[in-house]
N, C-alpha and C positions, 0 to 999 in steps of 0.2 A: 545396056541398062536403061532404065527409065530414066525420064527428065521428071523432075521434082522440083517444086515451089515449095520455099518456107514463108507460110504467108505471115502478117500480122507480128512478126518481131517485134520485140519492145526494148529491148534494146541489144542491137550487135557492136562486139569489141571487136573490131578489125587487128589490129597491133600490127599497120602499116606504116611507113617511116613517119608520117603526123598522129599515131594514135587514134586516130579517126575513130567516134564512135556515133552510130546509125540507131536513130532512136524511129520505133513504129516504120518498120522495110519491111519487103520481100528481099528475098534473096533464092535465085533462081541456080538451080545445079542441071549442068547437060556434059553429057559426057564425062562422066567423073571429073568434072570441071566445075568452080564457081563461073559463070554465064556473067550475070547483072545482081546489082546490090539497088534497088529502087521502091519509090512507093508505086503500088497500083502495079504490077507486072502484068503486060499482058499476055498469057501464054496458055499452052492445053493442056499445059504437064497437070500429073499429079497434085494435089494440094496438100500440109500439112500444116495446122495452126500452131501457132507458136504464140500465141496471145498470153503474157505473163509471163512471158519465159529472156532467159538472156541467151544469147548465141556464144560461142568464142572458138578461137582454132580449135582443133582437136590436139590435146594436151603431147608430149613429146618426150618420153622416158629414154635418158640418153645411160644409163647402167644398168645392169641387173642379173643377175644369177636362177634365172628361173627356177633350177633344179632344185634350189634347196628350200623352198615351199612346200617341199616334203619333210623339210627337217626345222619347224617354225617352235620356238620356245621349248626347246632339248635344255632340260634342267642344268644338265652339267653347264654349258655354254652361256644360263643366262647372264650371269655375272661375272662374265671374265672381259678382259680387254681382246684385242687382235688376235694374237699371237696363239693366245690359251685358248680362246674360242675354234681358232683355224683346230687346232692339236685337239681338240675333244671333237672334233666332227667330221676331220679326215677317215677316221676308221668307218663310221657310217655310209659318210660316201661311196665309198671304198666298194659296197657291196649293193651299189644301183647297178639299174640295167636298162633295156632300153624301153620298157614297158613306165621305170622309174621315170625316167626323163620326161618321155612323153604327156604324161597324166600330170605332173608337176606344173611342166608350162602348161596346158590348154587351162590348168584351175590359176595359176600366177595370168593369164595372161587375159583369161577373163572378168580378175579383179580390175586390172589395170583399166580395160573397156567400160567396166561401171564409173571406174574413178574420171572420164573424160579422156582418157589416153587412147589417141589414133595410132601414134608407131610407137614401138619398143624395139630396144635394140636388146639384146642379150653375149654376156660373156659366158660359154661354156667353157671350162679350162680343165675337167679331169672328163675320161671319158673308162671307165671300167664296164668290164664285161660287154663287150660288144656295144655301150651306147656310141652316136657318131653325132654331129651338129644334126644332120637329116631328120633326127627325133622332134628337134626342137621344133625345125622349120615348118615341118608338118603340120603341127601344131598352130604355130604360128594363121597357119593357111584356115584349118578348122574354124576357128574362132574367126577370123576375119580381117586382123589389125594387121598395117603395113610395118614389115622385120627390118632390122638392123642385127640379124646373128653373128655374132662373131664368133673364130677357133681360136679359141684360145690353149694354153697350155702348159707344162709342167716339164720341167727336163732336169730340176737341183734336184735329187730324195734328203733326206737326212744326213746318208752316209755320204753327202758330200756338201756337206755345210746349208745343205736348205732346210725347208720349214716340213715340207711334205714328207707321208712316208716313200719307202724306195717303190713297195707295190703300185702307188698313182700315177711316176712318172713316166713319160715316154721318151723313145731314143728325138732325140732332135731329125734325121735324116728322115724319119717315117712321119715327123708334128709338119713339117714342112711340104712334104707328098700331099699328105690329106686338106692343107690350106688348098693347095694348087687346084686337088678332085673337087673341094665345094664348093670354091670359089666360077671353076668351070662347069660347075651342074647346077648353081645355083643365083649366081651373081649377075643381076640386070642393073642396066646403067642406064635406064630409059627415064625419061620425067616423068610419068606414070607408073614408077616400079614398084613391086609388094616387097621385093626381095633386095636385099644388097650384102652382101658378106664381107665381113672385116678380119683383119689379121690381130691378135690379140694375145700374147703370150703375159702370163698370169701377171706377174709382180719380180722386181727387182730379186725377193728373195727365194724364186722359186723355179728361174730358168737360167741360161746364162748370158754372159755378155754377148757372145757368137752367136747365140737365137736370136736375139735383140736385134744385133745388126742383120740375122741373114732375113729376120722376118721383115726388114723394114725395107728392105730392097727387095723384094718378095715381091713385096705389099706395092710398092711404087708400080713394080715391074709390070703388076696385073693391073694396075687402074683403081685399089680400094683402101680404102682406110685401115690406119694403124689406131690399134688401142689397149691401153694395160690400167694399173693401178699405179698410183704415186701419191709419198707422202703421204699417207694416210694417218701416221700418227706418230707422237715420238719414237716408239719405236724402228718403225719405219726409218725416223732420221738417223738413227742411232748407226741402222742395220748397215745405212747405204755408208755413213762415217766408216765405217769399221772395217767393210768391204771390198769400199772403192775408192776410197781415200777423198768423198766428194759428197755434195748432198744431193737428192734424186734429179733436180734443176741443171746441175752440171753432166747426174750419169746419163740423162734425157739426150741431151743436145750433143756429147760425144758418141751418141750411139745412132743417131738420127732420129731419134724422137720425137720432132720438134717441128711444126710447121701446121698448115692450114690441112693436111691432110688425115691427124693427130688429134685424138682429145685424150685424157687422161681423167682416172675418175680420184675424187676424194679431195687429194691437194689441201688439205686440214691444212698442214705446216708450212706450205709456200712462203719465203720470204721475198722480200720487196723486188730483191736482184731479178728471181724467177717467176715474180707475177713481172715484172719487165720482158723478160725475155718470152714471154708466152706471147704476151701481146703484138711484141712487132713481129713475131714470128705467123702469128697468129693461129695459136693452140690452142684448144679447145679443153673447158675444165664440165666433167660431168661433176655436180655437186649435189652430194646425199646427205641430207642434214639428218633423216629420221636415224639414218645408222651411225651417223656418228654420233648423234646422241647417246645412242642405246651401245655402242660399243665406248663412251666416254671418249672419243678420240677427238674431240675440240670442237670449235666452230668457225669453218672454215671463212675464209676473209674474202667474201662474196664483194663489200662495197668496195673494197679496194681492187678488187679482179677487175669491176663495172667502171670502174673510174679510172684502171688504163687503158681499160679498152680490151680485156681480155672477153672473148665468147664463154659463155657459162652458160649452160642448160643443168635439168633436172633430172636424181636420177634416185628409183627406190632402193636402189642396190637390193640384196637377197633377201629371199624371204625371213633366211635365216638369223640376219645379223640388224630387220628391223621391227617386226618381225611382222610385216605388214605390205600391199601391195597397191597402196592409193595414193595416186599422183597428185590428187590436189591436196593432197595433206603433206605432203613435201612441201609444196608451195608455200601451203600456211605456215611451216615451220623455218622455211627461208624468210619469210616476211620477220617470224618472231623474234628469230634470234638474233636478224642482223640488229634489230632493235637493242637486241638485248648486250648485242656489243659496241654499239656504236650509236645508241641512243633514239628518240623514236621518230625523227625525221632521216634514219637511215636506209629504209625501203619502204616505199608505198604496195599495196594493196597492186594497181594495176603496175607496176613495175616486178611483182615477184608472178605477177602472172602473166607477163609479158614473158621474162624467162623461162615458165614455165610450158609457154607454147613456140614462140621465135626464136627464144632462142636456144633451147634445145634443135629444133630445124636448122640451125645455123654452126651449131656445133656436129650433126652429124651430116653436115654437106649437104642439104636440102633444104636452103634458106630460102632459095628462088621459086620451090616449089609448092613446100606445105608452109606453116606458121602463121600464116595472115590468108584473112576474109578477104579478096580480092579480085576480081577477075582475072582468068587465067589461073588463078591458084588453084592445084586438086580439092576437092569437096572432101577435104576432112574438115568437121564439124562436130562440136559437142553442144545438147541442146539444155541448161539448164532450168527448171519449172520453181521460178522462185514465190512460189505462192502458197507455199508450206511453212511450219513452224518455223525452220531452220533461218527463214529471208523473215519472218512476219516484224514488223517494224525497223526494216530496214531503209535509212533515206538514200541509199544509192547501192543500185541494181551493181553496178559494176566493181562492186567492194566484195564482190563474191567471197573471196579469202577472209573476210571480216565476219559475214553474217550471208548464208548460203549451204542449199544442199550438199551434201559431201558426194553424191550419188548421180548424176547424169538420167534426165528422162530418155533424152535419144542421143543417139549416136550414132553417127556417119564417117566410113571410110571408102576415099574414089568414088564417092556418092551413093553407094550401098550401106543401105543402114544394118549395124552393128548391133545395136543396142534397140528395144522398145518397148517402152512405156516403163522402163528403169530394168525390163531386163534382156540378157541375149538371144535375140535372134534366131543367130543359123547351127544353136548348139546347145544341146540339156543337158544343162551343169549336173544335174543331179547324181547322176550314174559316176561322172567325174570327180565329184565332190567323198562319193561314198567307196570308189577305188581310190580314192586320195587316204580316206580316213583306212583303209584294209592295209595298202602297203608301209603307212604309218607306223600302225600297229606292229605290223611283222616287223620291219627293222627296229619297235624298238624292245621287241620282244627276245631278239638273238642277239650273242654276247657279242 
């Protein structure tokens, strides 16, 4: 790839361990690498002005359900909690295929790209009619942005006290084969990787205890990351009471759920014991404020997570359940709420956007690689053009989350740019956008 200058920076957020912020820099990328962070660079690469504009990592989506960006504000499901939501939109699922998959993420995963987001990771957990993770990944590749896919999975149906129907799930002997096939067809461990696969089986009420443990030694055994749902909401807590005789904190850590290699999404209801036990263990919490808004499941206890020292990144969860796919609006909504629960010196502006790019990298094990401007760090980059309505009278560039684009002018991923001039690149939405809106329609046209 080409060597590239971002000339004339007006101000870059690093979110390196002093917060370092670079006002009027170059910033030099070679080899899908950040090079040098200086004024005056002297070099022959390419040039691109950046005069007016703020720099920051490239944003870091640690949850999300790509698929169901096909299934985005389904009447039945708008006003229900968890549970009722899951149970009005199983049947729809039910009847995707691998063309569904596909066309879902490349439009989920091109919103993401506008919204500043360089990696997503993805939980797939049903797979009917022939879809496989492979759909996703592919996807993933089109569009541009470095993957975090995980297999996830189903194995409780109804007729055995889970939440799914019996049609979604799969025998556990075959959910565990197929971890093994894309983990080994797909899974690099290199510091420059697009790709990494995680082991994921859905949520406490939808697989069993034996999948739990056999994926977490699985997952050891290969080298990658384990991840599910927890606590997401009272019911949630209710489920795992009534279940396991425990709250999700204890079924976590009897199953091996638990450690630096682990993040867990939602964690609404964590109490004080299991934001302890996260932290020395050091588990990792994806936190989706827009869905738990929109599914009323709480506001999760971010400052106190940050304050023992638990890793917390950012995450949109489904398209379905927020019903939207921008990463810095996450962000703004982490800034809002903690406010709103703990008063308005309880997160700053550059602290929810510090989360929103290190430490999501640090929750999905690539803390040393992406999240901060720095030499030697990979050239993920988001370029934002604050010289439009949205920044106009703003006295500080770096309050993005305050007063700021929602929208990304350019975007860099491994130093190939993603995004130009606020749109994609190496891929015309268009065609995607309008086979998004056909198989819409069909599924919601059949009973």
């Amino acid at each position: 790839m080409a060597d590239l200058v971002l000339r004339n920076v007006t101000l870059c957020l690093s979110m390196d361990d002093v917060m370092a912020e670079h006002s009027d820099v170059d910033i030099l990328l070679k080899d899908g690498q950040i090079a040098q962070i200086a004024r005056g660079i002297e070099t022959e690469a390419e040039a691109l002005d950046c005069i007016g504009c703020l720099v920051t990592p490239g944003l870091v989506n640690t949850h999300h359900h790509l698929f169901q960006t096909l299934t985005r504000a389904v009447p039945g499901a708008q006003d229900a909690a968890l549970f009722g939501w899951l149970q009005t939109l199983y049947p729809i699922w039910q009847r995707f295929t691998p063309d569904h998959m596909h066309t879902s993420a490349v439009v989920g995963l091109a919103e993401l790209a506008l919204s500043g987001c360089t990696t997503s990771s993805d939980h797939l957990y049903l797979y009917p009619n022939g879809a496989r993770l492979d759909d996703t990944i592919a996807a993933a590749a089109e569009v541009g942005l470095r993957f975090h896919p995980t297999r996830g999975a189903m194995s409780i149906g109804v007729s055995q006290g889970g939440l799914p129907p019996d049609d979604l799930v799969e025998a556990e002997e075959a959910i565990l084969d197929d971890c093994i096939r894309v983990i080994d067809a797909f899974h690099d461990p290199a510091p420059d990787s697009m790709c990494r696969v995680g082991v994921a089986p859905c949520s406490p009420f939808s697989v069993s205890r034996e999948l739990m443990r056999d994926a977490a030694l699985l997952a050891r055994d290969k080298g990658v990351m384990l991840h599910t749902h927890l606590a997401e909401n009272d019911e949630d807590i209710a489920y795992s009471l009534e279940q396991f005789g425990c709250r999700p904190g204890q079924y976590a850590d009897d199953l091996g759920w638990i450690g630096d290699d682990v993040w867990h999404a939602h964690c609404v209801k964590l109490d004080g014991a299991e934001i302890d036990l996260f932290a020395r263990s050091g588990t990792g919490v994806a936190h989706c404020p827009c869905s738990n808004c929109r599914l009323a499941s709480g506001i999760a206890p971010v400052r106190a997570m940050r304050d023992a020292g638990v890793k917390v990144g950012l995450g949109v969860d489904g398209s379905a359940s927020n019903d939207a796919g921008s990463l810095i609006d996450e962000a703004r909504h982490t800034l809002l709420l903690q406010r709103v629960a703990s008063g308005p010196s309880a997160m700053s502006a550059r602290e929810a956007l510090r989360i929103a790019t290190r430490g999501g990298a640090e929750v999905l094990g690539r803390g040393a690689e992406i999240g901060q401007i720095a030499p030697g760090f990979r050239a993920d980059l988001a370029i934002w053009d604050m010289s439009g309505v949205e920044a106009a009278g703003s006295w500080d560039m770096a309050a993005l989350l305050l007063a700021g684009p929602r929208r990304v002018r350019d975007l860099f991923v491994e130093g190939r740019r993603v995004v130009r001039d606020g749109a994609l690149k190496s891929t015309d939405l268009a065609p995607h956008i309008d086979q998004q809106r056909r198989l819409a329609q069909e599924l919601a046209a059949t009973p």
